[in-house]
C-alpha positions as CSV (number, residue, x, y, z in Angstrom):
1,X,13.2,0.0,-23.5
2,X,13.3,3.1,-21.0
3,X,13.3,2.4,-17.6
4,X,13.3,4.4,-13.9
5,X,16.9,3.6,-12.7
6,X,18.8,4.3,-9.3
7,X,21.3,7.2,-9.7
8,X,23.8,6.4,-6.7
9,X,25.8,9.3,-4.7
10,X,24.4,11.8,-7.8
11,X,21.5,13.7,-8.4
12,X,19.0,13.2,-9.6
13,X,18.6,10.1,-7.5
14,X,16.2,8.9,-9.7
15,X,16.7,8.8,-13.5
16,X,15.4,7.7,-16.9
17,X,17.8,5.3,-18.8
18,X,17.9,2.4,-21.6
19,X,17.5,-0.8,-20.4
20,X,17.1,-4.9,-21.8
21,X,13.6,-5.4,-22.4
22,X,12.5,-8.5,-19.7
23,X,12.2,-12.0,-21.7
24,X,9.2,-13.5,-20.1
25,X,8.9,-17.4,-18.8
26,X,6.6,-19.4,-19.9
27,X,4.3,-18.7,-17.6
28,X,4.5,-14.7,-17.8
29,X,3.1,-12.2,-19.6
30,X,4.8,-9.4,-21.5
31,X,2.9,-6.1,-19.8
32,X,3.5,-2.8,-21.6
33,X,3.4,-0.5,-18.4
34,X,0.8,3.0,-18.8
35,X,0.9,3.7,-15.0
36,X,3.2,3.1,-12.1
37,X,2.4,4.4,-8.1
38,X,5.2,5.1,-5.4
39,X,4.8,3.2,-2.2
40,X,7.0,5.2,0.7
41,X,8.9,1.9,1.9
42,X,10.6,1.3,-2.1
43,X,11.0,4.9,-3.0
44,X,13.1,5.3,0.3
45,X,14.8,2.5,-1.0
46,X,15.6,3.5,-4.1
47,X,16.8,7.1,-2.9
48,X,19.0,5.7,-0.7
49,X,20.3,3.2,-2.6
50,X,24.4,2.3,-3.5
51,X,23.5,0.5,-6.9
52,X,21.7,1.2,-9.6
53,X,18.7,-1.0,-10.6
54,X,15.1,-0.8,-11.6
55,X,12.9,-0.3,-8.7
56,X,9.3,-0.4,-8.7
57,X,6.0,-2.7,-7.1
58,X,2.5,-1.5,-8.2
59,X,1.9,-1.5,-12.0
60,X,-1.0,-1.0,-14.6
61,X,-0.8,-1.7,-18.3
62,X,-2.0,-3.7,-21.2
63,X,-0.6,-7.0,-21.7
64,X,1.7,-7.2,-24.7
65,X,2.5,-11.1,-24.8
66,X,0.1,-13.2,-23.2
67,X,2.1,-16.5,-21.0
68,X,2.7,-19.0,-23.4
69,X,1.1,-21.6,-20.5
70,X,-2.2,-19.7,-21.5
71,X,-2.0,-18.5,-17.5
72,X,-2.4,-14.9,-17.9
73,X,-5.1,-12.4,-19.6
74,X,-4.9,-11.8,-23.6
75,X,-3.0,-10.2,-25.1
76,X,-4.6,-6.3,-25.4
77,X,-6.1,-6.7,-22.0
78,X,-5.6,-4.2,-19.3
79,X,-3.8,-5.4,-16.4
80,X,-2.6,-4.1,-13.0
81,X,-0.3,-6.0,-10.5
82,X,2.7,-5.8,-8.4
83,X,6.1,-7.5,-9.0
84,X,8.7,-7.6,-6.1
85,X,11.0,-5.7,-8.1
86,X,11.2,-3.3,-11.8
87,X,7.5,-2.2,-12.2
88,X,9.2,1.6,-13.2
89,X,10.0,0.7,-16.8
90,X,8.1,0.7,-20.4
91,X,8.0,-3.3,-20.0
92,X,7.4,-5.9,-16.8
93,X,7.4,-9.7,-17.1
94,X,4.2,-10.8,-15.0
95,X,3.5,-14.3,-13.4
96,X,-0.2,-15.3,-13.7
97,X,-1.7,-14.4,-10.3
98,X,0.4,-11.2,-10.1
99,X,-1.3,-9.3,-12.8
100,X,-5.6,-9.1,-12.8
101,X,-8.1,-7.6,-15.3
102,X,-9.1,-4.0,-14.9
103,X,-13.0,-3.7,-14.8
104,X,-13.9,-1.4,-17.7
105,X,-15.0,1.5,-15.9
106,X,-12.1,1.7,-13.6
107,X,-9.0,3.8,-15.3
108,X,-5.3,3.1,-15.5
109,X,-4.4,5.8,-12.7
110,X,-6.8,3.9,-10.0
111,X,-5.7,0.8,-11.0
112,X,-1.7,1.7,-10.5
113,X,-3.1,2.8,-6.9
114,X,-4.3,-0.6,-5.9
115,X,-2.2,-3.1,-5.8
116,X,0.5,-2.7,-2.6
117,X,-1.4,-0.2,-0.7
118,X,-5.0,-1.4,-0.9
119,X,-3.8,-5.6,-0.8
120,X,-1.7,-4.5,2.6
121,X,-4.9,-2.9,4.0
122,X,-7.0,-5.2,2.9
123,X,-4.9,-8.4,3.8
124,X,-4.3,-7.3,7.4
125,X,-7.6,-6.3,8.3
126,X,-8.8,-9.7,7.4
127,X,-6.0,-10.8,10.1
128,X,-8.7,-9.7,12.6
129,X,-11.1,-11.3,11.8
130,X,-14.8,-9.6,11.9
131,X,-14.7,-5.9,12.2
132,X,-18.4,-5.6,13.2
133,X,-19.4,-3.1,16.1
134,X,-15.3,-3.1,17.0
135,X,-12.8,-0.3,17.6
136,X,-10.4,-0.2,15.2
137,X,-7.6,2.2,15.5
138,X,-5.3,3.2,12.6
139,X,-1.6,4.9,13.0
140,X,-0.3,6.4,9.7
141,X,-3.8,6.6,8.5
142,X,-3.2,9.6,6.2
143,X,-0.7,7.4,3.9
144,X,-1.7,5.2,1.0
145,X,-2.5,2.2,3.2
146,X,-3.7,4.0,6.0
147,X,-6.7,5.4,3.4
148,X,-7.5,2.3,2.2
149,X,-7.6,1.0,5.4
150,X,-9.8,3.4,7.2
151,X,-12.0,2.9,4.3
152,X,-12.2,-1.0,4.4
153,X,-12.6,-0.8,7.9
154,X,-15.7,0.9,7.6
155,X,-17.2,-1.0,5.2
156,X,-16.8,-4.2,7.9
157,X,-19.4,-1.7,10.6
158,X,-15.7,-1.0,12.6
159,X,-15.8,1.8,14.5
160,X,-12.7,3.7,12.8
161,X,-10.2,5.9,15.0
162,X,-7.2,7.6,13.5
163,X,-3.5,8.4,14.2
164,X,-2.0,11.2,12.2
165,X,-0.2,14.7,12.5
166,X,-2.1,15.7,9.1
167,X,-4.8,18.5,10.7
168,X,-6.5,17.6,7.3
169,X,-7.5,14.3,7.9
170,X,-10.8,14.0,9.0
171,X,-11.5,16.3,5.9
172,X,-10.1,13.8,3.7
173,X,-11.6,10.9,5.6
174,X,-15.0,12.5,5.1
175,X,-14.0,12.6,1.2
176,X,-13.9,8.8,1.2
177,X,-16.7,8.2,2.7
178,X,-15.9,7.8,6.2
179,X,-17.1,9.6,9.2
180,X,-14.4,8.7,12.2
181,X,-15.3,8.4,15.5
182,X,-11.7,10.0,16.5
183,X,-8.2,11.2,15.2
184,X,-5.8,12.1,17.1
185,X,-2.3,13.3,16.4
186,X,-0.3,11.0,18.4
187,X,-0.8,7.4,19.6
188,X,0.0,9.1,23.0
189,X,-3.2,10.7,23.0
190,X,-5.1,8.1,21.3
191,X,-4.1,5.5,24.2
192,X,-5.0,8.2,26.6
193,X,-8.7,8.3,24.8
194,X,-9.3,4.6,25.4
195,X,-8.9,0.9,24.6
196,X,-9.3,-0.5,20.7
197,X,-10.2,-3.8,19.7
198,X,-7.9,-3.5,16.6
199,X,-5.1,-1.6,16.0
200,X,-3.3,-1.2,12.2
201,X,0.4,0.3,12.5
202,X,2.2,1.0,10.0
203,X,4.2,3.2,11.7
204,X,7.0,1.3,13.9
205,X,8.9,2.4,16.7
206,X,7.3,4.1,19.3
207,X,3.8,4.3,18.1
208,X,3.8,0.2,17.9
209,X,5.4,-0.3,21.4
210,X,2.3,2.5,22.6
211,X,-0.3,0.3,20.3
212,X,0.3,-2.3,22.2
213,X,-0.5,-1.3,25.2
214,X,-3.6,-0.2,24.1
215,X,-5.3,-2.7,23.0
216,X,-8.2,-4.1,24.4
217,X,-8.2,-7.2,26.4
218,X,-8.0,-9.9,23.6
219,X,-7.3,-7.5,21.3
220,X,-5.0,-7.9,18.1
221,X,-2.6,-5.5,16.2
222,X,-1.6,-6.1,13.0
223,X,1.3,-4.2,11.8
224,X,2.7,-4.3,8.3
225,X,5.7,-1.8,8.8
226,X,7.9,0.6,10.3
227,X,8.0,3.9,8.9
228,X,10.2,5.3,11.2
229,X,12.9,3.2,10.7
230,X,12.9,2.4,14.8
231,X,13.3,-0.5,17.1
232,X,10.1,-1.1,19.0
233,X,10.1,-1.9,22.9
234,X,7.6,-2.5,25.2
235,X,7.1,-3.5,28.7
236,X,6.1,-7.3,28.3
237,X,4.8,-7.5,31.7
238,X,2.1,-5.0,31.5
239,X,1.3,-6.0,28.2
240,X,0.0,-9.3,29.5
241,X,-1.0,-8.6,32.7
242,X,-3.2,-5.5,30.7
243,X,-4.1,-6.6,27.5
244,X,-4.4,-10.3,28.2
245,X,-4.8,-12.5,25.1
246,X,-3.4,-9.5,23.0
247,X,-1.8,-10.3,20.0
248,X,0.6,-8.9,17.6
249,X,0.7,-10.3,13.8
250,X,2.7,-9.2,11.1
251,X,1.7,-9.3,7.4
252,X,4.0,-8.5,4.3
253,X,3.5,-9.3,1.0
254,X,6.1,-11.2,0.1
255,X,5.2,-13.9,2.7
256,X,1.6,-13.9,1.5
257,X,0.3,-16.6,-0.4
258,X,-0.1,-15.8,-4.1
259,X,-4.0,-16.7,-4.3
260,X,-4.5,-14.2,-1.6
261,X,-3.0,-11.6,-3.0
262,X,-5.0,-11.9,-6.2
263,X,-8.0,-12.7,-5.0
264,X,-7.7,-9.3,-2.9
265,X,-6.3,-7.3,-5.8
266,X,-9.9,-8.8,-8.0
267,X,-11.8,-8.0,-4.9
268,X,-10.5,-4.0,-4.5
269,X,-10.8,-3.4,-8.5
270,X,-14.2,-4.8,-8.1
271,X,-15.3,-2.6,-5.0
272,X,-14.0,0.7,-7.1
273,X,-16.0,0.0,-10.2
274,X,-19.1,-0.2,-7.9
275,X,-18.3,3.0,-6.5
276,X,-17.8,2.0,-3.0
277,X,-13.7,2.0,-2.7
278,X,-12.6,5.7,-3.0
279,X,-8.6,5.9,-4.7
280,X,-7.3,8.6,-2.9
281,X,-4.6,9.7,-5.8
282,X,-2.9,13.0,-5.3
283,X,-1.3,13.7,-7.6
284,X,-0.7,12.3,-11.5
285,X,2.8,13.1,-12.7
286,X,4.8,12.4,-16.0
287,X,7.0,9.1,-15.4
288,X,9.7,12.1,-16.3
289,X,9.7,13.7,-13.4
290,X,9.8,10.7,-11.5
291,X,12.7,12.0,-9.0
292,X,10.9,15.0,-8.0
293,X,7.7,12.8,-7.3
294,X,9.8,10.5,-5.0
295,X,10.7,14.0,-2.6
296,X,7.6,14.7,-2.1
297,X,6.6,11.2,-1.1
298,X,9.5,11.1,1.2
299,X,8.6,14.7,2.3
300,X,5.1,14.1,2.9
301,X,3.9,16.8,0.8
302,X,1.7,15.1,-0.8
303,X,-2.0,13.8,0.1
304,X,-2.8,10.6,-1.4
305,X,-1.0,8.2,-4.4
306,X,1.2,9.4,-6.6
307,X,0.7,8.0,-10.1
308,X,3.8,8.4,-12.5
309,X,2.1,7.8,-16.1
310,X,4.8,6.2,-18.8
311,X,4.7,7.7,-22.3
């Protein structure tokens, strides 16, 4: 099969090359991969990276080989999923629970969307608890996660703030259906604006060491990366003495219970074929020009998902 390998110290970074086709467990299913989205934190990865391999998380596909356990969809069913590792090829070996049915009227190109960006959202808002009447802030909100996020913060009655340098924003925002009650280009200025019940980062350094401090008293922030590739510090004193009860929990998916993540990844295809979860995709590429997808990603030129279709 064809597969999206690592190109290391040559360019292109990112290249199409024969690979061994996965041999599935017995309880996996063979997924013939249509669709494929870039998450920042991998495609970094992969550009940087000193051996070659098969990179990839969020996939979308019809199942070729159903698990022989009887564990995963039918054969011929449409699937989407994410796999800690080789999603960018023709071919992925699935575990049931990683892979769920696509609802009929929701296409291949949303699907690939989902699954790393929309669980991460999903997952850590639910960290917080009830979102009702509260003021949820979110750093990196103009990024795949930081969409979803704003949007599924809404949905819970949150009261939805945003951190991005992107003067289009609150444009975009508007597009999926939310009407912000701030964004601000800095957490600077968003922690001179006021106190939040909630913050999201995504965003690291800096920005999670300001975050802190401005949380409301009790508040929490969930963070679920570190974008800028930065330590984090933060004067421990004032953050109790100020935020009192704050707290600071961290979520990644490769910690999270299996059940959890499936259950979220049925829940998100579900709110998208009602109509009320937006895909923000930017741009749909052929899986060919995978390496010149990836620099825009890392250059931020780009508003919304990238989906890389496989033919």
């Amino acid at each position: 099969m064809r597969a999206v390998m690592t190109n290391p110290d040559a360019t292109p970074r990112l290249v199409l090359r024969e690979t061994p086709r996965p041999s599935p467990a017995p309880n996996e299913a063979l997924v013939s991969v249509k669709a494929f989205s870039l998450n920042a934190g991998e495609t970094r990865t992969a550009r940087e990276a000193t051996k070659s391999y098969v990179p990839g998380w969020d996939f979308a596909g019809v199942v070729e080989a159903a698990a022989l356990d009887g564990s995963s969809p039918p054969a011929g069913a449409r699937v989407f999923g994410f796999v800690a590792q080789g999603a960018w090829s023709e071919y992925v070996a699935v575990r049931a629970g990683q892979a769920m049915e696509i609802p009929p009227n929701v296409t291949l190109a949303q699907a690939a969307a989902l699954p790393v960006a929309g669980v991460t959202a999903m997952l850590c808002l639910e960290k917080a608890g009830a979102l009702l009447g509260r003021r949820v802030l979110i750093t990196g909100a103009a990024g795949g996660v930081g969409r979803f996020a704003c949007q599924l913060a809404a949905f819970g009655g949150a009261k939805v703030f945003a951190v991005s340098r992107r003067d289009s924003l609150r444009d975009q925002l508007k597009e999926d259906g939310v009407e912000p009650s701030g964004v601000f280009p800095t957490m600077a200025k968003a922690r001179a604006a006021g106190c939040y019940d909630v913050i999201f980062d995504s965003v690291g350094g800096e920005t999670l060491g300001l975050a802190l401090m401005a949380l409301a008293r009790g508040g929490i922030c969930v963070n679920c990366g570190n974008s800028t590739r930065q330590p984090t510090s933060f004067d421990a004193l004032e953050f109790y003495r100020v935020v009192g009860g704050g707290r600071l929990q961290s979520v990644w998916l490769g910690t999270e219970p299996p059940e959890s993540c499936g259950a979220a990844l049925a829940r998100l295809a579900n709110l998208v074929a009602e109509g009320r979860l937006r895909v923000p995709i930017g741009a749909v590429m052929p899986w060919a020009d995978v390496d010149a997808a990836a620099a825009r990603l890392v250059g931020q030129t780009v508003d919304g998902k990238i989906i890389m279709e496989v033919a």
